[in-house]
N, C-alpha and C positions, 0 to 999 in steps of 0.2 A: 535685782540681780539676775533672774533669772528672763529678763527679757534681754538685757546686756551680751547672756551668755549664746542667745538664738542672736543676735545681732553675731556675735563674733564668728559662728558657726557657720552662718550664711557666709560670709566676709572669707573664712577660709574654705568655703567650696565652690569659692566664683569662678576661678582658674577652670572646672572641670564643666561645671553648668553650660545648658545653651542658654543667650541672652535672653527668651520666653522666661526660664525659672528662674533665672536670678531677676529678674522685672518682678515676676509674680510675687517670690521671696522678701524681695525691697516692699513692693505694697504691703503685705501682711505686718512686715515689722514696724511698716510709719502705722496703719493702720491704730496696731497694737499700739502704739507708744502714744496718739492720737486718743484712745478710749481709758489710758492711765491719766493720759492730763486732766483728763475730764474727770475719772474719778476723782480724784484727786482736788479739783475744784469743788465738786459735790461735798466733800468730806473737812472742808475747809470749817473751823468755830463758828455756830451760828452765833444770831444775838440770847442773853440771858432772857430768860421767862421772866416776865412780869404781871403780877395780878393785875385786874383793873375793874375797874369799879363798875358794880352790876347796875343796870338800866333800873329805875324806877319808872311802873307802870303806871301810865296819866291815869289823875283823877276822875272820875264819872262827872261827864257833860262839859269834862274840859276839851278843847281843840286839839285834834290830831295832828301828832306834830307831823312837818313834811318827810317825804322819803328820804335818804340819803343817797345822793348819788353811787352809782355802780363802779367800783376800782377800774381805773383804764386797764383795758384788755394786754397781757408784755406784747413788748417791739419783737417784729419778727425776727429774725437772724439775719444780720448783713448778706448778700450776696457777694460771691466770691471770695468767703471763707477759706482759710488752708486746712488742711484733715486735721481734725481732734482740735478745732480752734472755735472757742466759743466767741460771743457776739458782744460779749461785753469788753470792759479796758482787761487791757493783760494783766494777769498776775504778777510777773515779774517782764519789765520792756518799757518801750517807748510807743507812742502810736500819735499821729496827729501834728508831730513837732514841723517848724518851719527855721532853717540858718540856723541849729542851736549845736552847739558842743555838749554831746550827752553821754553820760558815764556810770560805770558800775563795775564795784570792787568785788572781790573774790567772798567776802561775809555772803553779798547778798545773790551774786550768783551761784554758790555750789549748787549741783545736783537741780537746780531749778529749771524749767520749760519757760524759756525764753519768747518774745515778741514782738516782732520790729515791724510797725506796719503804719503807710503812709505817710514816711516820713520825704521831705521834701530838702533837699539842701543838707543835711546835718552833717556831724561828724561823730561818730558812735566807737566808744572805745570801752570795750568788756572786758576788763583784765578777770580774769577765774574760771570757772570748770562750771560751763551750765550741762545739767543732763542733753537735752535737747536746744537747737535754736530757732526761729521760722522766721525769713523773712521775706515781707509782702508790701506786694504795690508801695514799692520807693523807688525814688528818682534822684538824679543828682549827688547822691550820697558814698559816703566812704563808711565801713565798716568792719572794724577790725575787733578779731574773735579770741581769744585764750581757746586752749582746747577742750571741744564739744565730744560727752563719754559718749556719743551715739549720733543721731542724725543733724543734719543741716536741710533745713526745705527752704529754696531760696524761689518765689514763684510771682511773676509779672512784676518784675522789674527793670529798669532802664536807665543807662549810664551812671551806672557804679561799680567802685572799688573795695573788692572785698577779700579780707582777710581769714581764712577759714581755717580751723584743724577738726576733724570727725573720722568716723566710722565711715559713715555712710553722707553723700551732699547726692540731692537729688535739684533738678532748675526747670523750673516752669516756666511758658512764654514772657521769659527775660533776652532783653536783646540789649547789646551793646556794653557789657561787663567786662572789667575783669576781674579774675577768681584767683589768686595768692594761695594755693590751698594743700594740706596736708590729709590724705585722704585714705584711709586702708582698702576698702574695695574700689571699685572703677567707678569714678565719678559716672552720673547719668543727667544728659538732657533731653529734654523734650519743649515742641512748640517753640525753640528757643531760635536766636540767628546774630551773627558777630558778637561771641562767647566767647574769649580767648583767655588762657590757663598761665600759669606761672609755680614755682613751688613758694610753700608758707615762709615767711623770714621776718614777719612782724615777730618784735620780741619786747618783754617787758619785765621787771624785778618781778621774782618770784616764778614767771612761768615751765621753770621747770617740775616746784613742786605741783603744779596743778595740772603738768601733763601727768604725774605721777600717779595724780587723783582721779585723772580721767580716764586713766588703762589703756592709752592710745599708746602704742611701739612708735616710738620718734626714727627710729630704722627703718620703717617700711609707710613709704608714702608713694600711690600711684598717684600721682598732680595729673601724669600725661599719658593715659589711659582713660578717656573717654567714650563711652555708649551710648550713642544719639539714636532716639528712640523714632525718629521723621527718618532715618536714613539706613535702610537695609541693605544696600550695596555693600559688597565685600571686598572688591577687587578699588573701589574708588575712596577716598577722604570724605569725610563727610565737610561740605562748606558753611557748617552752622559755627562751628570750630576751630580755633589754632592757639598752637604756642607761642605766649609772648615772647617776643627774639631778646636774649640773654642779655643785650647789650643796653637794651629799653624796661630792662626792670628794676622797681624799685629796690633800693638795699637800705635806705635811709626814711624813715618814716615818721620822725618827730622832728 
């Protein structure tokens, strides 16, 4: 609740901030919300204790039995991890799928830290309220969101369609997207190039109560309001960027 409430806080002092602190601001609160998932993994039900039966010491002048080999040393951490993204399968997500229609309902997403990563072709459809969502290195792909109580980290991805509502969507060297998206501060790119914005209009039974559960304001969305973090020119458009022309956007999506 109280990292929610530093999310909102930033989100209503962007209008006044120079882009340096509200950049700074953004890192701290993925940061933060990054080292919660982790907690949170950590703290996850271990296995029950179980006794086990103690070694009996070899006989005198019986044969020594061999060593047992040494536990393989853990697998390093994937490179090219997203912040607070561990190296194993996600907790709640997809990761690996090829052409597959992949889904999940409002039970199994509330409030959970979502992860979509290397998927190739799919079609991904989240009806519910995940705290968080990350998506990584996919291609091909359409993914459509229910609304997110906090961030979107969408980072090296290529030719996909995606459906977003958050707080906060930040995009990593992703080229070639588009972003359907409900956003309360000013979306941010970076590394990114032919990123083009639309507002959210994926819609599905129920999703109003679970904007309700998200604390997202369905009144106040900057979709077209963008801070491209390659492009410090003031007086020029930055070219990583554009709005989908109104006539070319989807209204229909099932």
């Amino acid at each position: 609740a109280r990292l929610q409430a530093l999310q909102k806080m930033l989100t209503g002092s962007v209008r006044f901030l120079a882009p340096y602190e509200v950049r700074q601001g953004q890192e701290t609160v993925v940061r933060l919300q990054g080292d919660l998932a982790a907690r949170r993994q950590q703290l996850q039900p271990k296995k029950k204790f179980a006794f086990r039966t103690l070694k009996k010491e070899a006989a005198p002048g019986s044969a020594p039995r061999p060593a047992e080999p040494a536990p393989p040393a853990p697998a390093a951490p994937s490179p090219g991890l997203a912040e607070g993204e561990s190296g194993g399968p996600p907790l709640c997500g997809f990761s690996g799928a090829q052409d597959e229609e992949l889904e999940l309902g409002p039970a199994e997403l509330l409030q959970q830290d979502v992860v979509l990563s290397e998927l190739r072709g799919c079609r991904v459809r989240l009806r519910g309220n995940p705290n968080t969502l990350r998506v990584r290195d996919c291609r091909g792909c359409t993914v459509l969101c229910g609304p997110v109580s906090t961030s979107v980290l969408v980072d090296g991805c290529s030719d996909c369609l995606l459906a977003l509502a958050c707080q906060q969507l930040r995009t990593h060297r992703t080229r070639d997207c588009r972003v359907y998206v409900q956003v309360t501060s000013r979306a941010v790119i970076e590394a990114c190039s032919e990123v083009s914005f639309a507002p959210y209009s994926w819609s599905y039974p129920g999703i109003e109560r679970d904007f309700e559960s998200s604390g997202l304001d369905r009144n106040s969305n900057n979709w077209n309001l963008v801070d491209d973090f390659d492009w410090l020119v003031t007086d020029k458009p930055s070219p990583n960027w554009s709005l989908i022309p109104e006539q070319e956007r989807i209204t229909c999506w099932d």
